[in-house]
C-alpha positions as CSV (number, residue, x, y, z in Angstrom):
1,X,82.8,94.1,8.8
2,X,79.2,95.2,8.3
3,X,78.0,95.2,5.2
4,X,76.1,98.5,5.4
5,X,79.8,100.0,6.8
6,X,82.4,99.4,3.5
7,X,83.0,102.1,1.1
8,X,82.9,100.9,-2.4
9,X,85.8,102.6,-5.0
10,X,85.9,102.3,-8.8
11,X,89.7,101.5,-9.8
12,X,92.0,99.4,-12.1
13,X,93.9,96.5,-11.2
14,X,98.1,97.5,-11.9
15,X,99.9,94.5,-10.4
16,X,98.9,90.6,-9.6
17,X,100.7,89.7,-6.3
18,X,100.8,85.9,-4.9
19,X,97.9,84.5,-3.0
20,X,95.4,86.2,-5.5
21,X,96.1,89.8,-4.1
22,X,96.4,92.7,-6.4
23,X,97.5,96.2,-6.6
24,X,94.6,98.3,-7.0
25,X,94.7,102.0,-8.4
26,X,91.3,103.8,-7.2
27,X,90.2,107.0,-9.5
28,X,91.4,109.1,-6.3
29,X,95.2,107.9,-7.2
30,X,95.4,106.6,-3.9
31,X,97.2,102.5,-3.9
32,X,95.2,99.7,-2.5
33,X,96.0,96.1,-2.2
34,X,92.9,94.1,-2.5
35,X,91.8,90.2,-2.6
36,X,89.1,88.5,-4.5
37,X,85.8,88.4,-2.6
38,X,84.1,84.6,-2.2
39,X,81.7,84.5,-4.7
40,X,84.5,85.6,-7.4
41,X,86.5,82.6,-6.1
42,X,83.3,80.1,-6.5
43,X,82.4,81.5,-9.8
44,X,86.3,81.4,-11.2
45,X,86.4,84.7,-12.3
46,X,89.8,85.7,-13.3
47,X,91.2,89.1,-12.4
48,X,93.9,90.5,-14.6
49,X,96.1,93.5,-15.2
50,X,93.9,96.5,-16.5
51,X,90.8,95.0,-15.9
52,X,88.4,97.9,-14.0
53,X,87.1,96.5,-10.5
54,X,85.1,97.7,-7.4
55,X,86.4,97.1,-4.1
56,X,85.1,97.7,-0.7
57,X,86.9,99.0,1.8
58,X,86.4,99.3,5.8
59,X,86.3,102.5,7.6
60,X,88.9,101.0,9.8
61,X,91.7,100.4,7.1
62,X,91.8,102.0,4.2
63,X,95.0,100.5,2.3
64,X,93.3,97.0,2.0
65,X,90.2,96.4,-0.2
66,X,87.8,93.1,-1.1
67,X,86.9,93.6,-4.8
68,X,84.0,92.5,-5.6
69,X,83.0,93.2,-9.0
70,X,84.7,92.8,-12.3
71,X,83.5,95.5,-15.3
72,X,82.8,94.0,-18.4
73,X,85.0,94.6,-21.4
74,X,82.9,96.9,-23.9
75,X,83.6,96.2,-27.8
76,X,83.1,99.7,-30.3
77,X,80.2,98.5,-32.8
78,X,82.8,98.0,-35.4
79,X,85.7,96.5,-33.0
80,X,85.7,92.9,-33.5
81,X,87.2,90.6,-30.6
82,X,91.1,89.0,-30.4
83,X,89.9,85.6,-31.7
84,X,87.5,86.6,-34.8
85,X,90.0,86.1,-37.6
86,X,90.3,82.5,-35.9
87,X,86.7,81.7,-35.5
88,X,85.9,82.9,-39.0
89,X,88.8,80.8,-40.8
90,X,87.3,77.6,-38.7
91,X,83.8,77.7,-39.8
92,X,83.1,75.5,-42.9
């Protein structure tokens, strides 16, 4: 596939399936199974259910995807993250 060629979609990941697949959700509603690009692999980034992702997709076939981007998880100024009671009752 030529790089200039895939179409990149905005979704959320619904499902982990074996071999590091997923079931995608695009915004369009459409389902997609997608599998971790290469540089996700090398750089161990972990993919889980609800996360937000961008895939590429080929012209060709349009049920498969190669996500490529994780979003970052975004706190509310006054949310505090899962582990903050933990790290504040460990400090001395």
């Amino acid at each position: 596939m030529a790089k200039g060629n895939a179409i990149q979609i905005k979704g959320e990941v619904v499902k982990n399936l074996r071999n590091a697949m997923f079931r995608n959700e695009p915004e369009n509603g459409h389902g997609v199974l997608g599998h971790i690009s290469g540089s996700m692999r090398k750089h161990y980034i972990r993919i889980l259910p609800g996360d937000k992702v961008t895939a590429e997709l080929t012209p060709s076939d349009l049920s498969r995807a190669r996500i490529v981007y994780r979003a970052k998880l975004k706190l509310d100024k006054g949310a505090e993250h899962a582990c903050s009671s933990l790290c504040k009752e460990n400090l001395p």
